[in-house]
VEXFINU-58069 format. One line per 10 residues: number of its first residue (from 1); for each residue x, y, z of N, C-alpha, C, O, CB. Coordinates in Angstrom, 2 decimals. Glycine has a CB too. Example, Ala and Ser with C-alpha at 12.3 -4.5 7.8 and 13.67 -1.06 7.14 Angstrom:
BEGIN
1> 13.19 -5.69 7.80 12.30 -4.50 7.80 13.20 -3.30 7.80 14.24 -3.32 8.46 11.31 -4.47 9.05 ~ 12.85 -2.25 7.08 13.67 -1.06 7.14 12.90 0.03 7.87 13.41 1.14 8.04 14.08 -0.60 5.72
# end
This chain:
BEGIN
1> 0.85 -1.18 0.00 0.00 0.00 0.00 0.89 1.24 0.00 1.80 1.21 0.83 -0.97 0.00 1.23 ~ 0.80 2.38 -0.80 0.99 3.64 -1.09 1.35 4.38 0.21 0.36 4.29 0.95 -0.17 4.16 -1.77 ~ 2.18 4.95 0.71 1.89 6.30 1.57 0.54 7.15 1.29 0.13 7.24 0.13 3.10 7.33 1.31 ~ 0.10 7.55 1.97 -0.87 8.53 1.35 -0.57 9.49 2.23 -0.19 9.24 3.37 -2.44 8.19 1.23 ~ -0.71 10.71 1.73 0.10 12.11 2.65 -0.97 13.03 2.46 -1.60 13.08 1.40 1.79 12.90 1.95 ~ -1.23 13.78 3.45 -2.41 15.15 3.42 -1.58 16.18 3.52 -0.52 16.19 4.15 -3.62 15.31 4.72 ~ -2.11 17.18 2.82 -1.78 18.82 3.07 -2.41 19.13 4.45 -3.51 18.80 4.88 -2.53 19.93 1.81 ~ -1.36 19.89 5.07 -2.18 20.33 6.38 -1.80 22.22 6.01 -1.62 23.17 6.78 -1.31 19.43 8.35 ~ -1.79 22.18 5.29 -1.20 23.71 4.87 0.09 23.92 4.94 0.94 23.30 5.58 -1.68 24.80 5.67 ~ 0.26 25.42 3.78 1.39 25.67 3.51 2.62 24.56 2.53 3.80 24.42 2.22 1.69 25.96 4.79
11> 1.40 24.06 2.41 2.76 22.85 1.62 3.03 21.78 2.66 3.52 20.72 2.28 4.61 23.69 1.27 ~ 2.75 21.96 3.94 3.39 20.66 4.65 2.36 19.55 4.68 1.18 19.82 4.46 3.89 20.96 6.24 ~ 2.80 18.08 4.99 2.09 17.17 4.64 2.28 16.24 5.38 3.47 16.14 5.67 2.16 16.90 3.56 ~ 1.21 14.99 6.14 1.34 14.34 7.36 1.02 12.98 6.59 0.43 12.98 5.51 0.33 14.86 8.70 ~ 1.52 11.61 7.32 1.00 10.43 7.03 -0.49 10.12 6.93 -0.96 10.29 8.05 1.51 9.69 7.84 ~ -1.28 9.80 6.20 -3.43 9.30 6.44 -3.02 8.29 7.17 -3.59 8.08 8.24 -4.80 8.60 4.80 ~ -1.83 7.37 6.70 -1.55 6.08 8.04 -1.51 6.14 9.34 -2.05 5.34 10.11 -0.40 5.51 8.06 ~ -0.92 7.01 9.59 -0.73 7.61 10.85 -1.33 8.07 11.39 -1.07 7.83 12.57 -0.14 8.19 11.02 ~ -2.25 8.83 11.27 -3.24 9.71 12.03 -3.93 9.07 12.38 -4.36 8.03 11.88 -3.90 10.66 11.55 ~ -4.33 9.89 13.94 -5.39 8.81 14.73 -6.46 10.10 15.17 -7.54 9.80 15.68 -4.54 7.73 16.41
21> -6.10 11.48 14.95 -7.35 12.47 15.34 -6.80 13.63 14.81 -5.58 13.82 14.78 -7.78 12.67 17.02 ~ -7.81 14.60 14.29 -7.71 15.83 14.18 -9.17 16.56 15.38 -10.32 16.22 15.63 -7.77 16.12 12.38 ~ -8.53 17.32 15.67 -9.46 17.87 16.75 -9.33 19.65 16.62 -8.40 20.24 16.06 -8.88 17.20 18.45 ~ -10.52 20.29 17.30 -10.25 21.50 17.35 -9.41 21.91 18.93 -9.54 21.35 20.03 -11.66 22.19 17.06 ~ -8.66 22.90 18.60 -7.50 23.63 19.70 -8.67 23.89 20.60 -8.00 24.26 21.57 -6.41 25.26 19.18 ~ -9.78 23.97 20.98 -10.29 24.44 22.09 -10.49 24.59 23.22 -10.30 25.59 23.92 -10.69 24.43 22.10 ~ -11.14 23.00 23.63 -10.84 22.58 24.92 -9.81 22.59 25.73 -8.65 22.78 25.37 -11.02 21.70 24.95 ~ -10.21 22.40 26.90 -8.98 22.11 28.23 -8.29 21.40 28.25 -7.20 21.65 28.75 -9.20 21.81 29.36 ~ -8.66 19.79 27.55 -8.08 18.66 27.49 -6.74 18.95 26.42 -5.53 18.99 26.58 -9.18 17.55 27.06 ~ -7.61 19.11 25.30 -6.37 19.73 23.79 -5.75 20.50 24.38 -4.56 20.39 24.09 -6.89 20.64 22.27
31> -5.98 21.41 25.23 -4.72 22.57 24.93 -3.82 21.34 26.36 -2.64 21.23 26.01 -5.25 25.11 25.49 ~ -3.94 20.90 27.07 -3.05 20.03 27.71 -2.76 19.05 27.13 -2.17 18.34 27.94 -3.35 19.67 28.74 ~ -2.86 18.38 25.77 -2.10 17.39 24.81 -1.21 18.52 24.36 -0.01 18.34 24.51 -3.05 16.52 23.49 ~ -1.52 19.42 23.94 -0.48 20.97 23.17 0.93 21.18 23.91 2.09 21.22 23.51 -1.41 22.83 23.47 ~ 0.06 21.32 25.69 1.08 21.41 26.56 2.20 20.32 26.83 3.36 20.68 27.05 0.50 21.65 27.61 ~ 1.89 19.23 26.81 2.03 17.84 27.10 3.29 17.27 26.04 4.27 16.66 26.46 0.48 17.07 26.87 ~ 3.11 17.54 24.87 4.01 17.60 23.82 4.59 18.67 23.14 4.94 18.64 21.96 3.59 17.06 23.05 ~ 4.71 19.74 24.01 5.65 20.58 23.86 6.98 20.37 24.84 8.17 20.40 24.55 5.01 21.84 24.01 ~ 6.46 20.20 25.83 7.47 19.80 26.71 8.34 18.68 26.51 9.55 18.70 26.73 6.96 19.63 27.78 ~ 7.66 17.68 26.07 8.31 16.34 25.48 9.17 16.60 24.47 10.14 15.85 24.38 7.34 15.35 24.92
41> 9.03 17.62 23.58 9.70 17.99 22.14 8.91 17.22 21.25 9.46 16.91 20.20 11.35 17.60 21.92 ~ 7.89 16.89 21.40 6.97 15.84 19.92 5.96 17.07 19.87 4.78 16.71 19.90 5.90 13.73 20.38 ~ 6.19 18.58 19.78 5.06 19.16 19.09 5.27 19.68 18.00 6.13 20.54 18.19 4.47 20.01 19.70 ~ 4.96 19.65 16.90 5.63 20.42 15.50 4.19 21.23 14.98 3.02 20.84 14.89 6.36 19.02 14.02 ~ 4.80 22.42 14.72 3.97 23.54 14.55 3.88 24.11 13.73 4.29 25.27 13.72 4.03 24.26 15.10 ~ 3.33 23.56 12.73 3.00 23.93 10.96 2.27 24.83 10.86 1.49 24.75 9.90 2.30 22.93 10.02 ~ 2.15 26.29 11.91 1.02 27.06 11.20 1.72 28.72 10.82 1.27 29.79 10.41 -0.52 27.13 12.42 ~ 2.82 28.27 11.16 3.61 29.29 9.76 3.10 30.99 11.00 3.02 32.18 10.71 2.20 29.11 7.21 ~ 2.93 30.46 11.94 2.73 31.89 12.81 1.48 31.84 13.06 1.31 31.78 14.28 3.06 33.34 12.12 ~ 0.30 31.82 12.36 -0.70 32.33 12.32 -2.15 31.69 13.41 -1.72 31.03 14.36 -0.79 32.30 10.92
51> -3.15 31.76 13.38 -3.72 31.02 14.95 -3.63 29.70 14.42 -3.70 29.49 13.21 -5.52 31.40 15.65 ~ -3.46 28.70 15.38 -3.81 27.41 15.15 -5.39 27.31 15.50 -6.07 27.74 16.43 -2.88 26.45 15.99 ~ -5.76 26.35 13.99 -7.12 26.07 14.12 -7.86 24.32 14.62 -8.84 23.91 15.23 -7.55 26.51 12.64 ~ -6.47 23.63 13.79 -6.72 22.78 13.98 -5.50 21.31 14.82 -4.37 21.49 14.36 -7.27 22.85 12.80 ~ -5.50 20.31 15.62 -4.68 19.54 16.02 -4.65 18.73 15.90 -5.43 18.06 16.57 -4.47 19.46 16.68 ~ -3.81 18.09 15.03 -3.38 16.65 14.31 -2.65 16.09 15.31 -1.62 16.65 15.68 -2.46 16.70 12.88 ~ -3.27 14.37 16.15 -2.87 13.57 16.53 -2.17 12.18 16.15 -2.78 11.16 15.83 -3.50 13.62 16.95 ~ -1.14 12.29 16.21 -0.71 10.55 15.06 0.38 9.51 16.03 1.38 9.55 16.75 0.62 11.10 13.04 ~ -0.40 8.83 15.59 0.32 7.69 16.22 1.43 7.57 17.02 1.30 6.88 18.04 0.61 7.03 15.46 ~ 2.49 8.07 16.81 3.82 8.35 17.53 3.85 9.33 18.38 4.89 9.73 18.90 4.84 8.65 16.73
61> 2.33 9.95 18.68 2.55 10.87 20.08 3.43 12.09 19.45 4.10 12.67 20.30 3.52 9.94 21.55 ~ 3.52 12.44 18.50 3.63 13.69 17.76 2.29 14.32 17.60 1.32 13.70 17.15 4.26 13.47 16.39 ~ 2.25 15.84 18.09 1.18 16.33 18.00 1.48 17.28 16.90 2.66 17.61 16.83 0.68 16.80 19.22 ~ 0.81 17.69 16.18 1.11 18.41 14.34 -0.35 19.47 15.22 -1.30 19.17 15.94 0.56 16.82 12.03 ~ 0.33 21.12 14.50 -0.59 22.40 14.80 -0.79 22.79 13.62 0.20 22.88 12.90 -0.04 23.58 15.67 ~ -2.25 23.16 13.00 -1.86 23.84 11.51 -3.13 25.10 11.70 -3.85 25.40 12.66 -2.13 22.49 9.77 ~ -3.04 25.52 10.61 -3.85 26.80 10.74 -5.06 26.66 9.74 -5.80 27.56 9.36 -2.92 28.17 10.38 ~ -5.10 25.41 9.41 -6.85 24.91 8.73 -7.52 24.59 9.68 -6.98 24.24 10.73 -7.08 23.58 7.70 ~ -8.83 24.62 9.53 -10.33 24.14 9.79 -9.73 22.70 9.72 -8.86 22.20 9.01 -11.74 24.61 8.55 ~ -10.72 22.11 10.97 -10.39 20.74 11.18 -11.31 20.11 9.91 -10.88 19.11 9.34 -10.80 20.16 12.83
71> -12.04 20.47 9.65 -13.32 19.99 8.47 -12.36 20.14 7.61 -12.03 18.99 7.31 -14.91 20.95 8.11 ~ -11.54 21.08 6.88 -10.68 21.04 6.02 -10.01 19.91 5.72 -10.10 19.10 4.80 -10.00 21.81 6.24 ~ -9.21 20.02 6.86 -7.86 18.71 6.98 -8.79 17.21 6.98 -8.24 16.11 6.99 -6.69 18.84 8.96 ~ -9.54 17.29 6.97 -10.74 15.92 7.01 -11.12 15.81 5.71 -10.99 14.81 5.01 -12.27 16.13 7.97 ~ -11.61 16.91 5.37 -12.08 16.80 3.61 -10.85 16.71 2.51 -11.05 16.36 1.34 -12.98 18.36 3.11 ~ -9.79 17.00 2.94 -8.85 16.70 2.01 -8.15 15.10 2.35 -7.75 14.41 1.41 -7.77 17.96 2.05 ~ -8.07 14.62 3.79 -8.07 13.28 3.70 -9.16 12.57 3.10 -8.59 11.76 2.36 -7.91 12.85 4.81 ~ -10.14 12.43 3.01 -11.24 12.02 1.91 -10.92 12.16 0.50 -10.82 11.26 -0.33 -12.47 12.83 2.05 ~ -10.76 13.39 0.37 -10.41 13.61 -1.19 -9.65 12.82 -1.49 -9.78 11.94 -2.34 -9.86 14.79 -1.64 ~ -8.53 13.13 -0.66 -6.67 12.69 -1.18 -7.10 10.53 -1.37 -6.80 9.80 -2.32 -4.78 13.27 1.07
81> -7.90 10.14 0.02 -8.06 8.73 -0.28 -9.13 8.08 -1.44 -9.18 6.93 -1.88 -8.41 8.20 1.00 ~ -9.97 9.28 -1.76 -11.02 8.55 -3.06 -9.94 8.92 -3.93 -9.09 8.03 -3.96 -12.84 9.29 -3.56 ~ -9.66 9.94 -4.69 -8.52 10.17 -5.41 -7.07 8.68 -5.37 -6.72 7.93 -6.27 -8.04 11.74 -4.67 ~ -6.89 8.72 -4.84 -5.94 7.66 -5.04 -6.53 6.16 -5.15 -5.92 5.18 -5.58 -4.97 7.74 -3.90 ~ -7.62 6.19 -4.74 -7.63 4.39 -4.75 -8.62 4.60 -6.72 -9.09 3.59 -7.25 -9.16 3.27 -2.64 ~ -8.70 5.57 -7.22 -9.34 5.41 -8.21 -7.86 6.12 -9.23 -8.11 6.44 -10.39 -11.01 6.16 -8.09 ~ -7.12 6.22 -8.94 -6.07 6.50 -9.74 -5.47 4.94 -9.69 -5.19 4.45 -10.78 -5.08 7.82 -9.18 ~ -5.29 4.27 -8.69 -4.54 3.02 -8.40 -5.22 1.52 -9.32 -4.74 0.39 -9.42 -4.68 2.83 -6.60 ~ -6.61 2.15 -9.94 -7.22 0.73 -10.30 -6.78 0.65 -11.73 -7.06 -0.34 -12.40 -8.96 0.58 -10.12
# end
C-alpha cells in the first residue's frame, strides 16, 4: 500500500496512516495534549505563525498544529483517499 500524505497547509504534509485524530485547539483537554508535547519535544507547529485552528494527533505521540479548519484537513483526507484508490485501479 501507497503512503498517502495530506496537506495540512502551507505545503506541509502528514502520514493518512498515521493519524489517529484531528481535533479543534479548544478545549482544556487539547490545549493540555499541546502542553504535554511541547514539553516532550513531539510538538511540531506547521502554522507558519498564524492562529492554530486545527490539532493533528498521530500515532507516535507527535502532536502536528496547523492553521486549517479541522473539516478542512478531514475533507482533504477524503479527497486525497477517493482520489488515489481510483487513480490506483
Amino acid at each position: 500500500m501507497a503512503m498517502k500524505l495530506i496537506n495540512i497547509g502551507f505545503g506541509n504534509m502528514v502520514s493518512a496512516n498515521k493519524l489517529v485524530a484531528i481535533v479543534s485547539p479548544d478545549s482544556a483537554p487539547i490545549k493540555r495534549i499541546i502542553g504535554d508535547a511541547k514539553e516532550k519535544g513531539s510538538l511540531i507547529d506547521a502554522t507558519y505563525g498564524r492562529r492554530t485552528r486545527a490539532v493533528v494527533v498521530m500515532e507516535s505521540d507527535h502532536v502536528i498544529l496547523s492553521a486549517l479548519q479541522p473539516e478542512t484537513v478531514a475533507n482533504r483526507l477524503n479527497d486525497d483517499t477517493d482520489g488515489e484508490d481510483e487513480a490506483n485501479e
